[in-house]
LUMVEXLO-83839 format. One record per atom (N, C-alpha, C): x, y, z; residue in one letter. Coordinates in steps of 0.2 Angstrom, whole numbers, plus 5000, padded with zeros to 4 digits. Example, Ala and Ser with C-alpha at 12.3 -4.5 7.8 and 13.67 -1.06 7.14 Angstrom:
506649725039a
506249785039a
506649845039a
506449895035s
506849955036s
506450005039s
//
This chain:
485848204855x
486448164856x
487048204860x
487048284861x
487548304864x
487448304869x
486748314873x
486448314877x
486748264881x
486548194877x
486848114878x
487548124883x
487948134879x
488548154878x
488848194884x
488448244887x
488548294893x
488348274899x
487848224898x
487548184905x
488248114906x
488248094900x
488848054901x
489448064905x
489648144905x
490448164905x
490148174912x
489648194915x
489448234921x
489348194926x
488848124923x
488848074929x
489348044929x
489848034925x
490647994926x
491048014929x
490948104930x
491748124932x
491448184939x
490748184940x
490548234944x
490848254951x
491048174956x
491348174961x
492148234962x
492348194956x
492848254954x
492848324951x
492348334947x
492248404947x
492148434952x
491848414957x
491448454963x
491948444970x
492448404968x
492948384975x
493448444974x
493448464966x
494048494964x
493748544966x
493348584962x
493048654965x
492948674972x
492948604978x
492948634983x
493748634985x
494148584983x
494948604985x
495148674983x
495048674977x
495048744972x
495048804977x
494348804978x
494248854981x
494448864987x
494448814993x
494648825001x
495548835000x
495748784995x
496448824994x
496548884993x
495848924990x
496049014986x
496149044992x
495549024997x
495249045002x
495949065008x
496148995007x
496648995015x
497149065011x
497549065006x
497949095000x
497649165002x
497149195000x
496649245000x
496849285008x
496649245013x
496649235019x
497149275022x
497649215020x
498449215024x
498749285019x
498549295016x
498949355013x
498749415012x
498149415014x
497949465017x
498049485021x
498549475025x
498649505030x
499249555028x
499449585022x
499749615021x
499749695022x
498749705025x
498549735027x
498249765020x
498049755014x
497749775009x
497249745005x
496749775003x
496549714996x
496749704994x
497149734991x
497549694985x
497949634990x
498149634995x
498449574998x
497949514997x
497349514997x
496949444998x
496749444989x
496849494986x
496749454979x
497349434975x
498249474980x
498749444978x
498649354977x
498349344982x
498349274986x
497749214981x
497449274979x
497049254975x
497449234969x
497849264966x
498049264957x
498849194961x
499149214967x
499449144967x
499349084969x
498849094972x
498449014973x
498348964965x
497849034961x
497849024951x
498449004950x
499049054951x
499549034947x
499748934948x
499648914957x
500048844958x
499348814956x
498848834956x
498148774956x
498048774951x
497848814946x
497648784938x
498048744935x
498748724936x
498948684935x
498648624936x
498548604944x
498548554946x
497648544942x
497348594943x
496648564939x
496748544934x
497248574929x
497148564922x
497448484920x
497748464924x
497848404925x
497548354926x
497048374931x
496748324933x
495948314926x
495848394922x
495248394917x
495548344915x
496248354911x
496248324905x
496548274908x
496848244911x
496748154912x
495948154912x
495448154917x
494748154916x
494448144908x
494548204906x
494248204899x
494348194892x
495048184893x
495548154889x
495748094888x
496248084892x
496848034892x
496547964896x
495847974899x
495647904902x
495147874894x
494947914890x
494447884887x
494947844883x
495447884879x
495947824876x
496247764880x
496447804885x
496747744890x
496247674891x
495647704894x
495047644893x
494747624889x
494947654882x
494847634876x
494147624875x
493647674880x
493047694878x
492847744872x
493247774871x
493347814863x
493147774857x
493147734858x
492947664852x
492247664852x
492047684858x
491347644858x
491147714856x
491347764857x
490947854857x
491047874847x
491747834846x
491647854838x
491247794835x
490947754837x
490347734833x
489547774832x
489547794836x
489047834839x
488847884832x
488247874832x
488247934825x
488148014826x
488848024828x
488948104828x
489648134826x
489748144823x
490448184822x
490848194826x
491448174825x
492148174832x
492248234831x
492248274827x
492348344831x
491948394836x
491448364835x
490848374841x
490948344848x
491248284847x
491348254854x
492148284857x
492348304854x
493348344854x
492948444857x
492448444851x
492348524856x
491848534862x
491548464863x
491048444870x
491648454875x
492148414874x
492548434880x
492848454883x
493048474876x
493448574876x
493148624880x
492448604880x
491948684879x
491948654888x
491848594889x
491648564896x
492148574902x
492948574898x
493648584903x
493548654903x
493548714896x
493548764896x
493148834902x
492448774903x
491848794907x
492148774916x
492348714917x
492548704923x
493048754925x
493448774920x
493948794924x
493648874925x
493348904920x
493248984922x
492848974928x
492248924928x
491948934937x
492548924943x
492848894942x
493448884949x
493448954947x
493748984941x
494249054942x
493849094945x
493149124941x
492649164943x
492549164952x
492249094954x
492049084961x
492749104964x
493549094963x
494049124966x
494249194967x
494049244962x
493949294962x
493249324968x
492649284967x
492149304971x
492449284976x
492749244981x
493149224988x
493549304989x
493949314984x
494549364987x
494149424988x
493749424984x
493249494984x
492849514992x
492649454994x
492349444999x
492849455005x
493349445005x
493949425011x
494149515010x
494349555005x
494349615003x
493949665005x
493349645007x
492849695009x
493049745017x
493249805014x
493349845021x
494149865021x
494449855014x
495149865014x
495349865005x
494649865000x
494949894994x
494249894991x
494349964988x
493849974983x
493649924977x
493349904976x
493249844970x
492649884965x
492949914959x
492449964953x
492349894950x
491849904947x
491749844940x
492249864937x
492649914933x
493149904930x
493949864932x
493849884938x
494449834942x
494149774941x
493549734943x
493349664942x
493449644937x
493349684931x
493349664926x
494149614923x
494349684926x
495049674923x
495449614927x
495349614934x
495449544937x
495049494934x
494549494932x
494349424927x
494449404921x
494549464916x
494849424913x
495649414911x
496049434916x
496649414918x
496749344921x
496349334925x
496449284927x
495949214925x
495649234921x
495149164915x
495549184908x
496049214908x
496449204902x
497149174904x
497249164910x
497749114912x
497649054915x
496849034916x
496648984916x
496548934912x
496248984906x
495948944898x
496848934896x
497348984896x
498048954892x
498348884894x
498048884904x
498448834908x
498048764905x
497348774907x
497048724903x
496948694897x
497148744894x
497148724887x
497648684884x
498248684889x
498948644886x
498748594890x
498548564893x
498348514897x
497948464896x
497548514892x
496948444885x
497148434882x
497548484877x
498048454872x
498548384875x
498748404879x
499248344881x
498848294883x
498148304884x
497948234886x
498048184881x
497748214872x
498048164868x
498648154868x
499048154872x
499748114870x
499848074875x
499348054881x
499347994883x
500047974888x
500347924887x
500847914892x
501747954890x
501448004885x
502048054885x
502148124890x
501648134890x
501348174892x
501748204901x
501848134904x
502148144910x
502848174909x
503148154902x
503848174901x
503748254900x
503548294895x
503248334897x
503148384902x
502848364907x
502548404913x
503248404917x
503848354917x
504348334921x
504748404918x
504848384909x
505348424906x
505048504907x
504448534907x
504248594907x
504148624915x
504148594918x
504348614927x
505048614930x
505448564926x
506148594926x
506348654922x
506048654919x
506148714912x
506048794917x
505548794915x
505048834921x
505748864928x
505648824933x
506248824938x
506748864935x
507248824930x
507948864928x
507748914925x
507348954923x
507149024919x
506849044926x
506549044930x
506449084935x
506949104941x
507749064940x
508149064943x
508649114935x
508449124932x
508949154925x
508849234924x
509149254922x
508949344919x
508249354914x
508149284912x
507549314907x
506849324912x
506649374910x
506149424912x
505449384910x
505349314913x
504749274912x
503949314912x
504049354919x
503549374922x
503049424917x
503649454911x
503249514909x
503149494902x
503149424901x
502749404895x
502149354896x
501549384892x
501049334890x
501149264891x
500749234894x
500249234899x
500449254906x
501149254908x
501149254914x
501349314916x
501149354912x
501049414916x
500549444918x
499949414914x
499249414917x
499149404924x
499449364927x
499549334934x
499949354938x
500249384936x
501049404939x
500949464947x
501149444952x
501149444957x
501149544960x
501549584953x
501749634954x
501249684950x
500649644947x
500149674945x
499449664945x
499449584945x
498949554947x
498549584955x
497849604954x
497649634961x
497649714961x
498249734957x
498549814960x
498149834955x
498449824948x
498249874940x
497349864941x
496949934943x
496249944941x
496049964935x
496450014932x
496250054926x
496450024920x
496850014919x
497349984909x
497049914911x
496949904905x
496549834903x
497149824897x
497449754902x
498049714899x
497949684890x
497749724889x
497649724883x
498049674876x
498949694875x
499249664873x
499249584874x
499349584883x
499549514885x
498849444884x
498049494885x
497649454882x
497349454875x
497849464871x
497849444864x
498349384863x
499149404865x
499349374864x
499349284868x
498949294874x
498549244875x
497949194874x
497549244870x
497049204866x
497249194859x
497949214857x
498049184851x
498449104852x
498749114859x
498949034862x
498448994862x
498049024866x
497448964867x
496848944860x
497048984855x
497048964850x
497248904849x
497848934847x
498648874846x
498248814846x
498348804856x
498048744858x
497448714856x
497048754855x
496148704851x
496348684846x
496748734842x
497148684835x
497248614833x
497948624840x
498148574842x
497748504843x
497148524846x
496948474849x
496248434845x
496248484841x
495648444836x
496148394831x
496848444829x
497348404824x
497548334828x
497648334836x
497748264836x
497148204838x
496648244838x
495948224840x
495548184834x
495748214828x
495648204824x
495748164818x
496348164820x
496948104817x
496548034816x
496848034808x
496047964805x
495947894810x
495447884813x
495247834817x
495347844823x
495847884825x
496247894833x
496547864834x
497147824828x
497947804827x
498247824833x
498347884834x
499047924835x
498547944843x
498247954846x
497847954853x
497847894854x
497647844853x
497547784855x
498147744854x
498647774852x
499247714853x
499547744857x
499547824857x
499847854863x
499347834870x
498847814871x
498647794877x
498647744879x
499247704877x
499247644881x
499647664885x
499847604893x
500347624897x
500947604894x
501447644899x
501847634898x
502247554901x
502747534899x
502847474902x
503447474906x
503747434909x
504147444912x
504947474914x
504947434908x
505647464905x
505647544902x
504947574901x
504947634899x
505047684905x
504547664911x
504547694916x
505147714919x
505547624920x
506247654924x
506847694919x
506747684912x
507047724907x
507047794910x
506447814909x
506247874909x
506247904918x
506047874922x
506347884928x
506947904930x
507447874926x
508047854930x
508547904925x
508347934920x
508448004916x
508248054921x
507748054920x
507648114925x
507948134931x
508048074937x
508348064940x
509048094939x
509448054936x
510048094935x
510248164931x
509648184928x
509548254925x
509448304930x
509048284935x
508948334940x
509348354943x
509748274948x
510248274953x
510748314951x
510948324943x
511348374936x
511548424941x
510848464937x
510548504939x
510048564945x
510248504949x
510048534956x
510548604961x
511248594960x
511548644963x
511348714958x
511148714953x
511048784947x
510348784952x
510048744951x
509248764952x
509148824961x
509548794964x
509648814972x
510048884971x
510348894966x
511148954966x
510549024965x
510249034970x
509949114970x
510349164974x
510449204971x
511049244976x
510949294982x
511049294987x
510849314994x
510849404991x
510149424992x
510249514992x
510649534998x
510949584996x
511349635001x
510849665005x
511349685011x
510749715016x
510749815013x
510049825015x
510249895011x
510449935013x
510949975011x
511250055012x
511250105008x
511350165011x
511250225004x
512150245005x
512550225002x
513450255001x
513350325000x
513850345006x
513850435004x
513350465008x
512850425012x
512450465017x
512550475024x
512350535026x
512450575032x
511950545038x
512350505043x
512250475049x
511850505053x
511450515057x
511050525064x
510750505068x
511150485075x
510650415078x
510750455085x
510250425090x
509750455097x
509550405100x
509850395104x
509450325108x
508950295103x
509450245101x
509250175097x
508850185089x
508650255085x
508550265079x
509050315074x
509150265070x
509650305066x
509350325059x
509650385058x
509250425052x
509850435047x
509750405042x
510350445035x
510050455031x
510250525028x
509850565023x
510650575019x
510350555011x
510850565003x
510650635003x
511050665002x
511150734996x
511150694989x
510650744986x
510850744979x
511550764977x
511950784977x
512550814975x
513050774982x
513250744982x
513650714985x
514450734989x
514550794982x
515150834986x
514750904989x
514550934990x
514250994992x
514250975001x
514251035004x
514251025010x
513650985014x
513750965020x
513150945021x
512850945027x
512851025031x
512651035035x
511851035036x
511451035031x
510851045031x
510650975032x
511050915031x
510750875032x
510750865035x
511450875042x
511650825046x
511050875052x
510950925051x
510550965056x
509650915056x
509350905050x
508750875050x
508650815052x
509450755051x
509450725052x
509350715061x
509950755064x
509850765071x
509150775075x
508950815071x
508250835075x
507650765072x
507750775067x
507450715064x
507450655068x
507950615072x
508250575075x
507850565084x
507950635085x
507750625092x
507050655092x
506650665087x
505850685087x
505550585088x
505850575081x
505750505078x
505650455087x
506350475093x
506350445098x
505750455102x
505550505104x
505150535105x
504350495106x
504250495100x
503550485097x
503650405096x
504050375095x
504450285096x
504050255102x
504550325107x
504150295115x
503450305115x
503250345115x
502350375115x
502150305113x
502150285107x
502050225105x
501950165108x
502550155112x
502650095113x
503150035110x
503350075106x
504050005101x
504550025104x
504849965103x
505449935107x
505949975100x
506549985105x
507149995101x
507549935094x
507249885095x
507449825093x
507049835087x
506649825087x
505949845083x
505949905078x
506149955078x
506150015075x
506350015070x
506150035063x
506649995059x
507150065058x
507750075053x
508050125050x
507850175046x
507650225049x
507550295042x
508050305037x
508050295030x
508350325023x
508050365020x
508350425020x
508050475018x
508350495012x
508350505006x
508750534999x
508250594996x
508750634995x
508450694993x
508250674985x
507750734986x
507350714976x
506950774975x
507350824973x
507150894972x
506550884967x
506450854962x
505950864957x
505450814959x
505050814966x
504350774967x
503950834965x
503450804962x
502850854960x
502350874963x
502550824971x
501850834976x
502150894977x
501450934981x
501650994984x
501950974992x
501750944996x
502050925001x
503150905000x
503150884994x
504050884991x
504250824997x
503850754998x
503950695000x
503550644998x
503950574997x
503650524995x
503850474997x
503950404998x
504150355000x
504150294995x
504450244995x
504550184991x
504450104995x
504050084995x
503950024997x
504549954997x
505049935001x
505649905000x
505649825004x
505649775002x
505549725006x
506049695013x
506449755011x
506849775018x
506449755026x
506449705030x
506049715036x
506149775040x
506749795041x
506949845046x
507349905043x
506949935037x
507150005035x
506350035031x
506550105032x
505950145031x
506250185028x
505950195017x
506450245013x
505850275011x
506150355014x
505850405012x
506150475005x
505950495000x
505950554998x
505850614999x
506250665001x
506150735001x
506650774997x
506050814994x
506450904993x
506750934998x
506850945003x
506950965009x
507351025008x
507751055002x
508051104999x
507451164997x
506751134995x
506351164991x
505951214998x
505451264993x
505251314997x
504651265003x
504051235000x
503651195000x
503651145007x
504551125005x
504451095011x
504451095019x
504151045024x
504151055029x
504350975035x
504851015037x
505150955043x
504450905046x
504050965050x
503550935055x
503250865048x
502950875042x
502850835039x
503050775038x
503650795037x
504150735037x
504050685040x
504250725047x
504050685053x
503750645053x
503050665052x
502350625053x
502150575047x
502450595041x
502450515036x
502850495036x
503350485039x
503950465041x
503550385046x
503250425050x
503050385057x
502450365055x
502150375050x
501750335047x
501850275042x
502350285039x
502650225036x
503050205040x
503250225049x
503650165052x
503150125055x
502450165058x
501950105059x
501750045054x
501750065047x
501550025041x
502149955042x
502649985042x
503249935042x
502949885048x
502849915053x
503049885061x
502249835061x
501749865057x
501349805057x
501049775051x
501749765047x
501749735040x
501049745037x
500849815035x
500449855032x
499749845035x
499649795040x
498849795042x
498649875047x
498749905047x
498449985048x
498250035043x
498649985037x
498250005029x
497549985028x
497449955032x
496449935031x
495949995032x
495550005029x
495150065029x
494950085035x
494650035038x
494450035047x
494950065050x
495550055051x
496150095055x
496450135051x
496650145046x
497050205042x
496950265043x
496250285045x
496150365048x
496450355054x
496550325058x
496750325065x
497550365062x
497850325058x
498450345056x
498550405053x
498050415050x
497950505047x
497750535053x
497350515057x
497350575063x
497950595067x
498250535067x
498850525073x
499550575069x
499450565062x
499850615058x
499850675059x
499150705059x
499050765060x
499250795067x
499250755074x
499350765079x
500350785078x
500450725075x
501250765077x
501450815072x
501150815066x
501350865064x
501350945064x
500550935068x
500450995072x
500551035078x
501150975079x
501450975087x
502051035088x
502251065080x
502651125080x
502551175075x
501851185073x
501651205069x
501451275069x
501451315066x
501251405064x
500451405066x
500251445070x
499451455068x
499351465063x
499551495058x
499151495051x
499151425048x
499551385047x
499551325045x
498951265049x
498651305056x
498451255060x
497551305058x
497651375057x
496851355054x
496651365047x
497151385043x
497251345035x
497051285037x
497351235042x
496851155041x
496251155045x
496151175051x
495351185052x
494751195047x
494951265043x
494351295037x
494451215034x
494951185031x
495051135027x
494351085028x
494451065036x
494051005037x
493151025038x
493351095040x
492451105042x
492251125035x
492651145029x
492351155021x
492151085019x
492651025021x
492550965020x
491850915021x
491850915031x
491350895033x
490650935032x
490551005030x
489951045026x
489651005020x
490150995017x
489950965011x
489850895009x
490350865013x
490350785013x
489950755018x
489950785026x
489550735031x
490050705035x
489950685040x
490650635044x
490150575046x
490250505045x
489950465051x
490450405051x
490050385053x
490650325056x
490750265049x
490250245045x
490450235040x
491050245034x
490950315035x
491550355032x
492250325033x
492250315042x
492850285044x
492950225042x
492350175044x
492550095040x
492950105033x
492450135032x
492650125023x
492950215019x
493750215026x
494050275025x
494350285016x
494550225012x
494850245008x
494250275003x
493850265003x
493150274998x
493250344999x
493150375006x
493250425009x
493550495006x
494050465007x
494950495004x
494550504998x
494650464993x
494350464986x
493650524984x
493150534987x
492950534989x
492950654988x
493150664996x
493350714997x
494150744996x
494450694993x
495150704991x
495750694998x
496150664998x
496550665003x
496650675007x
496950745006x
497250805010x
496650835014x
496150835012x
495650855016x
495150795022x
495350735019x
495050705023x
495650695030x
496050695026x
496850705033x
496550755036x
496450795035x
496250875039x
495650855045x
495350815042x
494650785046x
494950745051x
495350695050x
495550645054x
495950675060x
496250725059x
496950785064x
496350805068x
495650825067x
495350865071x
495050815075x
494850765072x
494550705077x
494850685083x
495650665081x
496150675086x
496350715090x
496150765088x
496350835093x
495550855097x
495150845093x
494550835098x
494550775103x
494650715103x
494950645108x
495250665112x
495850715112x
496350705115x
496150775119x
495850825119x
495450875123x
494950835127x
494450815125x
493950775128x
494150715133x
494750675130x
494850615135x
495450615137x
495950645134x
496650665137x
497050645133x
497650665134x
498350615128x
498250545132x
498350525137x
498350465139x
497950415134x
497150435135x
496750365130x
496950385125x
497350445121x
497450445112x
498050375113x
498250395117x
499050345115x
498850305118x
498250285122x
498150215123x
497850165117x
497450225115x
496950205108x
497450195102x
498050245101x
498650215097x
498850165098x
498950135103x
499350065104x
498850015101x
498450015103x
497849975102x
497849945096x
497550025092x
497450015087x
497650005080x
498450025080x
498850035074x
499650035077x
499750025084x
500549995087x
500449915087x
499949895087x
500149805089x
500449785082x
501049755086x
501749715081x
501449655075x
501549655069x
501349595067x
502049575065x
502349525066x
502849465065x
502749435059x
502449405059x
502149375050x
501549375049x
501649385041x
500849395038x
500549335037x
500349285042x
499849255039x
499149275041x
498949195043x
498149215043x
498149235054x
498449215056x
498349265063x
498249315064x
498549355059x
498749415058x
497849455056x
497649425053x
496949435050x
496549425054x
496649355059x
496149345065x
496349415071x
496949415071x
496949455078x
496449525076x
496649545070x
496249615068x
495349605069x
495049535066x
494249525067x
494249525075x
494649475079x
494549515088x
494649555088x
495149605087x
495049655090x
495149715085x
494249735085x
494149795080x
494249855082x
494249895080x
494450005080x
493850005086x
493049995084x
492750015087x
492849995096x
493149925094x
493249905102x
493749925107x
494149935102x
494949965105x
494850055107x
494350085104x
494250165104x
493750155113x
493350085112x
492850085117x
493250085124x
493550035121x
494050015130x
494650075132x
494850105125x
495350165130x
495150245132x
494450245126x
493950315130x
493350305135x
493050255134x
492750225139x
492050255135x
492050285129x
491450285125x
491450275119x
490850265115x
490750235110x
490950255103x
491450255099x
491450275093x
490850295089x
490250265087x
489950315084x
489750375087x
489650365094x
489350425097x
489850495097x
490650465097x
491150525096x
491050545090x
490850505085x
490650555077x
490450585077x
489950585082x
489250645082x
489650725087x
490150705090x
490350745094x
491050785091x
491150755086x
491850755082x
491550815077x
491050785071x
490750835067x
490550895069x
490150895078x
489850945077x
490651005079x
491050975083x
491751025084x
491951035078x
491851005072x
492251045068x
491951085064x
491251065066x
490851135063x
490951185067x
491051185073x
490651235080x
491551275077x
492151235075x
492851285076x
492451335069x
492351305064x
492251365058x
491851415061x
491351405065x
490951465065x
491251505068x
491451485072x
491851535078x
492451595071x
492951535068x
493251575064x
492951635060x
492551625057x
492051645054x
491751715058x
491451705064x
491251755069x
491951785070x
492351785072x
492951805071x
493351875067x
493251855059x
493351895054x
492751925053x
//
C-alpha cells in the first residue's frame, strides 16, 4: 500500500518535481557561474549556498502546496483516510518524499558548483562534506516549515507575507541574524570558505528545529478526522482576500521608508596617515604610535609611491584605474615576511600590513605583494584561479628581485632547485598551482615561479614577459559576472603565453625545470 501511495504522489506531481529540479538547478548554475567570477572557488560555491538561500524557499513552497495543501484543498485526503492504512504513514510518506526532493535539488547544487570550481579550489571530502551537510540542513529546516504550513491551508499565505516582512526589517536592524542557526549554515561569509570545523553547534541546533517542525506536522496532521486541515483548506473568500490584502497593503506602505533606510558607508580612510603620491598613485601609511615622528614613513611611502608608478606603467593600467595603497603599521605579524593584507569591499583601495619597524622586514617585498594585491583588485580577483596565480607569484618575484642582495637572490635559487628535486615541475603543477603551494609550501613554490619568470625573460625578453602580463593577469574586470568567466575560457594562460613567446608553455616547462636545476649545479660546483 505504501508503495501504492508513492506511485500516486510521483505520477500526480512528477512534471513538477522534474520542472523544479531543472529550474533549481539552471538557477544554481547561472548563480555558481556569475559568481564565480570573483576569481575563486569559493566564489562559485558562494553562488551556490545563495542561490539555496533564495530557491529553497521558492521549492519549499511549491513541495508543500503539492503535497499538502492541495490534498485538503481537493479534499482528496477523504478518500486516502479511508484507505486501510494509518494516517501517520501517509503524513511521514510525504515528509520523507518533500524531505527526499529537496536534498536531491541540494546535493545535485552542490555537484553544479563543484564542477564550475574545478581549476580554482581544492574540494577534500572533508570540505564536501561539510558544504553538504550545511546546506541539506538548511534545506530540510526551509522545507520543513513549508509542510508544516501546508496544513494551515489558506493562512498560510498570511504567514509567508508576515515572515518576509519580518525577515527584511531584522536584516535592515542590528540583530546579528546571520550568526544564528539555521542561517548561518548558509551565510555568505562562511558558507564555501570554512573546510576544516564542522559547524557543529548550528547543526544541532538546526535538526532540533526540524525536529520542531515533524512535530508539528503530524500534531496537525493528525488532528481527529482532519478537522483543523480540512477546514483550514478551504479557499478563502472574498471578503477575506481583500481584508487581508488591503492590511498588508497599508502595513507595508507603513513600513517601506524603515525597510529602504540602509545607511550609505563612508568612503575609507586611515585619520592620522602620512600621504605619498607620484604621478597619479597615492600611498598613506598609519604609524602605530601616532605622535612619534614620522620620517620613516613619509620616506617608504615616497619611494613606495614612485616604484608602485613604475611597474603601473609596465603593466598597462590606466591612472584612473589604480586603486589607493593604505598601509598601517602592525608590529606583531607572526609571518616572517612582517606583511599581510585585508580584503576590503572598497573598489579602489588596496589595505596592506607591515612591521616595517621590524628586523625581518623588507621594502622590495612590500612592493611586490602590494602589486599583487593591486592586480587582485584590478581584476576583481580572477588572477586568483590556479591556472594564472603563478603567473602572479612569478611576476612577484621578478620585482622583488629587481633590488635585491645576491645573497637573498641565491638563498632563492637553492630554494627552488631543493623544491623542483623533490617535487618535479610540469605543467600540470601550474593549472592546478594552489595544490602546488600546498603541496611544496608556498614560499618555495614562489621561488619556483621568480625563476620561471627570470628564465622567460632571459630567453624571450622583458618585452613578451610584460606582454604575457598583460595578457594574462592585467586584463580589467569591471563586473563579476558571468563575462568575466567566459573572457577567462577564451582566452587561457596557455594561449596568451603562446601568443606573446611565440612558444608553447608545456615545452617551456621542460626548459624552465631543467634551468633551475642546471642554476643548483653550477652553485654547487662552485662551493
Amino acid at each position: 500500500m505504501t508503495g501504492v501511495l508513492i506511485q500516486k504522489e510521483l505520477r500526480r506531481h512528477w512534471p513538477a518535481f522534474l520542472l523544479l529540479g531543472f529550474l533549481t538547478w539552471s538557477a544554481i548554475f547561472i548563480a555558481a557561474f556569475r559568481l564565480n567570477a570573483d576569481g575563486t572557488g569559493a566564489g562559485a560555491f558562494t553562488g551556490v549556498g545563495w542561490g539555496l538561500f533564495w530557491l529553497i524557499p521558492v521549492t519549499g513552497i511549491i513541495l508543500g502546496r503539492a503535497l499538502i495543501s492541495s490534498e485538503y484543498q481537493a479534499k482528496t485526503q477523504i478518500f486516502l483516510e479511508g484507505l486501510p492504512l494509518p494516517k501517520w504513514r501517509m503524513i511521514t510518506l510525504k515528509l520523507v518524499l518533500g524531505f527526499l526532493l529537496t536534498c536531491i535539488y541540494t546535493m545535485g547544487s552542490i555537484a553544479i558548483g563543484w564542477l564550475i570550481s574545478m581549476g580554482a579550489e581544492i574540494v577534500t571530502p572533508k570540505f564536501l562534506g561539510i558544504m553538504t551537510a550545511s546546506a541539506c540542513g538548511w534545506s530540510l529546516f526551509v522545507t520543513g516549515f513549508f509542510l508544516v504550513t501546508g496544513f494551515l491551508g489558506r493562512y498560510r499565505l498570511i504567514i509567508y507575507l508576515t515572515l518576509a516582512l519580518s525577515i527584511r526589517m531584522i536584516r535592515n536592524s542590528s540583530i546579528p541574524i546571520r550568526e544564528f542557526p539555521p542561517f548561518a549554515l548558509i551565510d555568505s561569509s562562511r558558507f564555501g570558505l570554512e573546510k576544516e570545523v564542522w559547524p557543529v553547534f548550528d547543526l544541532q541546533v538546526t535538526g532540533l528545529i526540524i525536529l520542531g517542525w515533524i512535530v508539528a506536522a503530524y500534531t496537525l496532521g493528525l488532528a481527529k478526522e482532519g478537522n483543523i486541515s480540512s477546514m483550514l483548506g478551504e479557499k478563502m473568500s472574498y471578503r477575506e482576500k481583500m481584508f487581508i490584502g488591503g492590511a498588508f497593503g497599508i502595513g507595508f506602505m507603513t513600513l517601506f521608508p524603515f525597510i529602504l533606510n540602509e545607511p550609505k558607508p563612508e568612503p575609507f580612510d586611515i585619520p592620522g596617515a602620512v600621504e605619498e603620491e607620484w604621478e597619479g598613485v597615492v600611498v598613506k601609511i598609519s604609524p602605530e604610535e601616532l605622535e612619534k615622528p614620522v620620517d620613516l614613513e613619509v620616506a617608504i611611502a615616497g619611494k613606495l609611491a614612485r616604484r608602485l608608478a613604475k611597474q603601473r606603467d609596465w603593466l598597462g593600467i590606466s591612472k584612473e584605474d589604480f586603486p589607493g595603497i593604505f598601509i598601517v603599521e602592525k608590529s606583531d605579524i607572526d609571518e616572517e615576511e612582517r606583511i599581510d593584507w585585508e580584503e576590503i569591499p572598497e573598489e579602489n583601495v588596496v589595505l596592506m600590513y607591515a612591521g616595517y619597524r621590524q628586523p625581518e622586514f623588507s621594502e622590495n617585498r612590500l612592493l611586490s605583494w602590494t602589486l599583487s594585491q593591486v592586480v587582485r583588485k584590478y581584476s576583481k580577483s580572477r588572477v586568483s584561479h590556479e591556472d594564472r596565480w603563478w603567473v602572479v607569484c612569478g611576476l612577484e618575484g621578478l620585482w622583488e628581485m629587481e633590488q635585491t642582495d645576491a645573497d637573498t637572490i641565491k638563498a632563492r635559487e637553492q630554494m627552488a632547485a631543493k623544491t623542483v628535486k623533490q617535487h618535479g615541475l610540469t605543467i600540470d603543477n601550474l593549472m592546478g598551482w594552489s595544490k602546488y603551494q600546498d603541496d611544496v609550501e608556498w614560499r618555495n613554490a614562489d621561488a619556483v615561479a621568480w625563476m620561471g619568470m627570470r628564465k622567460l625573460e632571459q630567453t624571450a625578453g622583458s618585452e613578451a614577459v610584460r606582454t604575457f602580463a598583460r595578457m594574462a593577469v592585467a586584463h580589467q574586470v569591471t563586473r563579476t559576472d558571468g563575462r568575466a568567466v567566459a573572457w577567462d575560457y577564451l582566452h587561457p594562460v596557455t594561449s596568451a603565453f603562446e601568443k606573446a613567446t611565440g612558444e608553447s608553455l608545456e615545452n617551456f616547462v621542460t626548459e624552465w625545470r631543467d634551468y633551475i636545476l642546471s642554476v643548483d649545479i653550477e652553485k654547487e660546483d662552485v662551493e
